[in-house]
N, C-alpha and C positions, 0 to 999 in steps of 0.2 A: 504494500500500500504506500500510498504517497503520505510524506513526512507530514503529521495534523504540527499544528504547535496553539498549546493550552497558556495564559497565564495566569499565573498567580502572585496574588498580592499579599505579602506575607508578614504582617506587623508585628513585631516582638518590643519587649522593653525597654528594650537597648538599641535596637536598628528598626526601618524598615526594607524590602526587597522588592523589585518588580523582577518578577523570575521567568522564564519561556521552558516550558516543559516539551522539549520534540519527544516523539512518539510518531515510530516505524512500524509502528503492530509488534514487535516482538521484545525491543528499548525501548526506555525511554532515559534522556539526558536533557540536564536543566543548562541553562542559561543565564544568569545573572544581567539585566538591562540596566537597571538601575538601583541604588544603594545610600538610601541616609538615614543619619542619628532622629534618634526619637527618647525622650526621658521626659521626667516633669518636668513642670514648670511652676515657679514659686510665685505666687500670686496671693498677696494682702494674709498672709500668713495662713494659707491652701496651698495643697497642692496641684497641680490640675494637667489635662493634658491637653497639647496642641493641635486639635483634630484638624483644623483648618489648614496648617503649616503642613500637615502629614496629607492631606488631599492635594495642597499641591505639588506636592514632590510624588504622587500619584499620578498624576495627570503625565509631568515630565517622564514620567516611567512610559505612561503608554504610547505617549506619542515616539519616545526611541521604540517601542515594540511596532509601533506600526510600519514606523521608517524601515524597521530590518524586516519583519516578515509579512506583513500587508495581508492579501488576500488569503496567508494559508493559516491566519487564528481563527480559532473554532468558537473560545469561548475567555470568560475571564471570571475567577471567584474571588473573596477576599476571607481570609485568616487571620482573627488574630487569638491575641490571651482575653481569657475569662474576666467575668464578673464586674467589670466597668461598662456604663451605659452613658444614652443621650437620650434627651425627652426634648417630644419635637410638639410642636406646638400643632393648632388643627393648620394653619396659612404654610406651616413646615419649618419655621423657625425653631432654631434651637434654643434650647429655653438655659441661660445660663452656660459656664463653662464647664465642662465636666468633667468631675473630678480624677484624681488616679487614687488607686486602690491603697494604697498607702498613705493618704491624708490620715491627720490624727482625730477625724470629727466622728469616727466609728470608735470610737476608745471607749469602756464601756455600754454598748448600746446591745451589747448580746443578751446582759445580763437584765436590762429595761425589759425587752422582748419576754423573757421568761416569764418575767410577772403575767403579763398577759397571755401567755402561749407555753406550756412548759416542755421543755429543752425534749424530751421523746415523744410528744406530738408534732413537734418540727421536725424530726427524726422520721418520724412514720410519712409524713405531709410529702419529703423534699429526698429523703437518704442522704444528704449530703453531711457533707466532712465540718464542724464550726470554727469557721474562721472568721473574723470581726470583718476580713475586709469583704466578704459576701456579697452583690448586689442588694439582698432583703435586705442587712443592716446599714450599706451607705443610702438606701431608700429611707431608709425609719430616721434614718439621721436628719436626709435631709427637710422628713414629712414632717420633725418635729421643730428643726432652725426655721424653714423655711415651705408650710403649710400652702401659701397659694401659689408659688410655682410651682409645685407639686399639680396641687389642682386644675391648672392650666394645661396641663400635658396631657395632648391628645395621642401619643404613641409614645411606648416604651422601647426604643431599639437598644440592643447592647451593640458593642462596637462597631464587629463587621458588619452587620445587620444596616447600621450606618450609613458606611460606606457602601453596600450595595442600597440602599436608597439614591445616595448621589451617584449612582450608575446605572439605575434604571429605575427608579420611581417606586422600587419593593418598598413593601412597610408590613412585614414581617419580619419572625426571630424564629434561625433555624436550632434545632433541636439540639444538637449538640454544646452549641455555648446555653442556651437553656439552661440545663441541667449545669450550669455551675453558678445558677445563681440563690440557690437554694430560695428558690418562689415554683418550683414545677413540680408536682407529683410524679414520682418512677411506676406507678402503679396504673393511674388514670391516664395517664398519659397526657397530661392539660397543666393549666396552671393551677396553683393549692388555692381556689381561691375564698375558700372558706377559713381557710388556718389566715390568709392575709387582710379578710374583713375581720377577723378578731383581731388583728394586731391594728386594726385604726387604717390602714394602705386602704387608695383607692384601687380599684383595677379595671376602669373602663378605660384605661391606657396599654393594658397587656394585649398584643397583637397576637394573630394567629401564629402557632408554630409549625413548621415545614422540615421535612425530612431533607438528612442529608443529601446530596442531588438533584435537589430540584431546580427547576430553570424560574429563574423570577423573570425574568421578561428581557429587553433588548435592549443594547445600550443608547442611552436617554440619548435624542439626536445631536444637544449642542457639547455635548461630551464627545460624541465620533466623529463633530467637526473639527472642532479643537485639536484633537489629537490624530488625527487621522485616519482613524480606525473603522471600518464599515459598523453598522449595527450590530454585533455579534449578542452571539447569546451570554447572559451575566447568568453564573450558573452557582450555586451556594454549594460548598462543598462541605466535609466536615468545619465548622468557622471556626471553632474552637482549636487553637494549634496542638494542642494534646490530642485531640481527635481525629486531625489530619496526619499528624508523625504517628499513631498506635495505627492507622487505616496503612500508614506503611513499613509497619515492625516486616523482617521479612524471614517471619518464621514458616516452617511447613507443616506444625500446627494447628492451625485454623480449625477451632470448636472444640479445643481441648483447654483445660484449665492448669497443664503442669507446665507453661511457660509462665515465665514473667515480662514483664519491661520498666524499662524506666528513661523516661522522656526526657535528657538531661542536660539542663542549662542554668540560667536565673533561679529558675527552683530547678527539681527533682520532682516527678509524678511517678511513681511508682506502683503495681496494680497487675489488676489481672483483667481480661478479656471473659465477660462471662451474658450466659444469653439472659439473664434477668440482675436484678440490684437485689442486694441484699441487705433487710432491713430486721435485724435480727436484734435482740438488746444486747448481743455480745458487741454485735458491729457500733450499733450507740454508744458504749464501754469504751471502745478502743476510738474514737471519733473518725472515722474512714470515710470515704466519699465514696457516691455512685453517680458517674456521670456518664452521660449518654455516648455511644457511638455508633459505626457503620451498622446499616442494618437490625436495628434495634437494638444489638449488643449491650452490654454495660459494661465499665470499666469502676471495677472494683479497686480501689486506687488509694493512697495517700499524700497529700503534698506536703513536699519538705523541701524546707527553706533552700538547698540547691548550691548553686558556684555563688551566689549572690554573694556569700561570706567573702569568696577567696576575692569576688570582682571588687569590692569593698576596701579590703585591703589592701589592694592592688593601686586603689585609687588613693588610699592618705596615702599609703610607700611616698606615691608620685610626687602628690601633693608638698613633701616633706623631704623631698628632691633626689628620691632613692627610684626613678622608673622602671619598670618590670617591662618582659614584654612574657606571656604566660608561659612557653614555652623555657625562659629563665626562671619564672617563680616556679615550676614544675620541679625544677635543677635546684633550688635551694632549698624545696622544703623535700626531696627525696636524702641530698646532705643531713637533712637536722637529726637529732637521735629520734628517732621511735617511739612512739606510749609516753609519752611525759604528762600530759594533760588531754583531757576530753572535754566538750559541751556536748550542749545538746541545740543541733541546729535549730530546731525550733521553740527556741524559748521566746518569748514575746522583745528579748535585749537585744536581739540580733536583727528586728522588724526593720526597724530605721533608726539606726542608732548614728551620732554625729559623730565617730569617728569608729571604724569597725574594731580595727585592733585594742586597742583601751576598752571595747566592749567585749569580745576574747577575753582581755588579760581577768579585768573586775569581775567575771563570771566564772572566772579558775580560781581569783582569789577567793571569793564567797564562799567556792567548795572544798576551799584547801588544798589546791592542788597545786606543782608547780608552775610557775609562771610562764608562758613561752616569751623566754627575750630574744631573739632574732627574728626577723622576715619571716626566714624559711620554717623557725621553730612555729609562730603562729600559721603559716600556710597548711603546714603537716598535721596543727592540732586542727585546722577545720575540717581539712580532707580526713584524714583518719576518724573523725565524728561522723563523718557524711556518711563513710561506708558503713561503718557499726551502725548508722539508725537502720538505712537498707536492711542490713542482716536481723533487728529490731522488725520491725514492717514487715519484711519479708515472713518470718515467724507467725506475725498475725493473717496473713492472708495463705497461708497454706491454713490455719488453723479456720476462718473463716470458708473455705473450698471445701477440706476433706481432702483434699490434692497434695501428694506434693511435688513444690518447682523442682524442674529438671535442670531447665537452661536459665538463663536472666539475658534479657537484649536490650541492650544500650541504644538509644537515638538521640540525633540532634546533635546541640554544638558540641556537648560536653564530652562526648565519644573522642574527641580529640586531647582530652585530658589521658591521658596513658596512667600516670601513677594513680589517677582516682579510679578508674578502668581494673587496672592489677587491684588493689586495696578493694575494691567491690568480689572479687573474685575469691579476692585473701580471706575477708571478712565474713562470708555467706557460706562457703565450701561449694559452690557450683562456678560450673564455667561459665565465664560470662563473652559473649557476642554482642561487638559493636559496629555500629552502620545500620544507613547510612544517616552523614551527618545532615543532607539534605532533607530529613524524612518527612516535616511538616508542608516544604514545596513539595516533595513529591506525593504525597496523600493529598495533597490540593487539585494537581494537573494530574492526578490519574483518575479520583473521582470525576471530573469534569470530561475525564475520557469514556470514564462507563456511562454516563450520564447521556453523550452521545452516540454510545452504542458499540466503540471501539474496542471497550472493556465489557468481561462478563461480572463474574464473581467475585469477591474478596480476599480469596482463595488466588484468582489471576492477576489480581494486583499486585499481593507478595511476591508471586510468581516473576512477574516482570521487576519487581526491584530486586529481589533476588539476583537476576541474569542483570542487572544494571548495574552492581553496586560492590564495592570494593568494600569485605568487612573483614574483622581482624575478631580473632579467639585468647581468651585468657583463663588460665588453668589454676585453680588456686593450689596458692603457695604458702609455705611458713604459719599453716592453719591451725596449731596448739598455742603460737603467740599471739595470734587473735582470738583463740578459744580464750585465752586468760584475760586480753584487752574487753572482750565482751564481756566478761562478768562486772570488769570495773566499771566499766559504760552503763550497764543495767542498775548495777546498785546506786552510781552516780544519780542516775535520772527517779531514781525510787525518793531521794532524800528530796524535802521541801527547799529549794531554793531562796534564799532571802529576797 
């Protein structure tokens, strides 16, 4: 067949990408068009994000796609991360700027919630994991600061959702970023909307939701003049980027529960592929999420805090006139001794804290542990934490299954971390499989390939990133001194923290 070429627009926290996915029927290989920063922005003591600035550094993406391949794009969907939204007004004005997930205006609002709603009928309502930065609780934040712009929102889109509005006039939210805003029932399949008229939320703003693949209509015409693009089809892929990189783990498992993955960048998603969510009160216990994916599936999942620690660090280094470039902070903290100190990635110290290392250090001092004084000493104690929670987590979701994991498969950026790579392998006692680092563009441009009929099954998807994609094996090693680092890790996280 003649080469299709799909795009995907693929938003992450740290960058955005305008990607071309070619696809031969049998490859498929991406393309990078376009490439810029995206982070908060500090606004009157908020934080908030630049969707504006990020549309149009969108636009400049498609118009270089159109330049280079013209008449043979098929389609275009947009990808990003969970749980931030825009509320657009009925004229389609956006009502205020909208926030990022890490503002501090959700700092206790979980706990308000409860009073109204208790913490395992939200569990039953939604399945999701409780995190403060949630959509429901930056909603209930903002219902309670700020009560009639709230009211004036005639559509709820989350991000991508968004942006496929400014591309073709959709005002729908697809299913898979749904499912991380803990407002959707795993069960009903719709919004909770009786668990959210008892929390005070209006919900004649919640739009329809749409399956993965689906085509929302054509690109808006003064967009495909602009850019040069014919009308193509705008096609909603998993939107959720955990959703689009799990749609391209490229295991030969499909429908079995003894694999794992772990999504691994900014955070860590880590989970299993299963055909229903599990809303059991043990999963309430261990706080786990269930979030939607391909073809009904659920991703039995937990999120952990991720490389954010190391990028963190990496940034005061800088700041402090010591620059890294990762592959050297890789090299200093494989140097530092071993086991000296652990956290726990996700302690509430490590959310946003003003300078990461002094957050490190004050959180080994608390526990009594030694201090990491070097770069690479601090680099080794987050990474050796990252992996011992994996091996944590992991534990609970075999225990969760009935299953247990065989393999573990690395995706995304972080697959290009080696020592956190081996250290996941050291840590858990299973081989761990990484690739590819592409995986969220390519779970974007290949559902948008099935969508059009080029692709069958999900099954044929891995299939094809399989034959695409260059991945690497790691075989655990030195697994008695991680048997003993785990115990310390477990007990550490048992003790109340001050």
């Amino acid at each position: 067949m003649a080469e299709q070429v799909y795009l995907a627009i693929d938003l992450g926290a740290e960058s955005g990408r305008v990607m071309a996915g070619l696809f031969d029927g049998q490859r498929i290989r991406l393309e990078e068009l376009h490439r810029f920063s995206n982070g908060p922005v500090n606004l009157a003591d908020t934080m908030r994000w630049d969707l504006l600035r990020l549309w149009s550094q969108i636009q400049v993406g498609l118009q270089k796609a159109a330049a280079r391949f013209g008449q043979s794009i098929v389609s275009v969907g947009v990808d990003t991360w969970g749980v931030d939204f825009v509320l657009l007004s009925k004229t389609g004005e956006m009502l205020g700027q909208p926030y990022h997930y890490r503002d501090a205006r959700t700092r206790g609002v979980m706990e308000h919630a409860f009073q109204r709603v208790p913490r395992p009928e939200i569990f039953a309502n939604t399945g999701l994991q409780f995190m403060e930065i949630n959509s429901l609780y930056q909603l209930l934040a903002m219902n309670e600061s700020n009560p009639a712009l709230v009211e004036l929102a005639d559509k709820f889109l989350m991000i991508p959702d968004f942006f496929h509005w400014l591309l073709s006039g959709s005002r729908v939210v697809e299913f898979t970023n749904a499912t991380t805003s803990q407002m959707y029932h795993p069960t009903n399949q719709n919004w909770s909307l009786d668990m959210l008229r008892k929390l005070g939320l209006p919900t004649h703003m919640l739009p329809e939701v749409v399956s993965p693949g689906t085509k929302l209509g054509r690109l808006r015409e003064d967009v495909a003049r602009r850019s040069g693009l014919s009308r193509l089809e705008v096609v909603a892929p998993a939107t959720h980027d955990t959703g689009a990189a799990i749609a391209a783990v490229p295991t030969e498992r499909t429908g079995s529960a003894n694999w794992a993955y772990i999504s691994s960048g900014t955070w860590s998603l880590m989970g299993l592929e299963l055909p229903h969510a599990v809303l059991t009160p043990r999963a309430l216990e261990l706080n786990v999420t269930n979030e939607g994916g391909i073809d009904g599936t659920y991703r039995l999942l937990k999120n952990i805090m991720g490389l954010w620690l190391v990028q963190e660090c990496r940034k005061s280094f800088e700041r402090n006139g010591a620059p890294y470039d990762y592959g050297l902070l890789a090299q200093v903290a494989s140097d530092a001794r071993p086991f000296r100190a652990f956290v726990d990635p996700d302690s509430s110290a490590f959310l946003a804290p003003h300078d990461m290392p002094e957050a490190i250090r004050d959180w080994c001092r608390k526990t009594y542990q030694e201090i990491p004084d070097t770069d690479g000493g601090l680099i080794r104690c987050a990474l050796e934490s990252l992996a011992l929670k994996y091996r944590l987590v992991l534990s609970w979701l075999e225990e969760l299954s009935g299953e247990r994991v065989e393999v573990i498969h690395i995706v995304g950026g972080g697959t290009q971390n080696d020592l956190l790579n081996q250290f996941t392998a050291n840590a858990t006692g299973r081989p761990v499989i990484t690739g590819p680092v592409e995986a969220t563009a390519l779970g974007n441009v290949l559902m948008q390939a099935r969508t059009s009929g080029s692709v069958g099954s999900l099954s044929q998807i891995r299939n094809i990133v399989r034959a695409s994609s260059s991945m690497q094996r790691y075989e655990p090693e030195h697994t008695a001194q991680w048997d003993e680092a785990y115990k310390r890790f477990t007990e550490l996280l048992s003790r109340r923290i001050p």
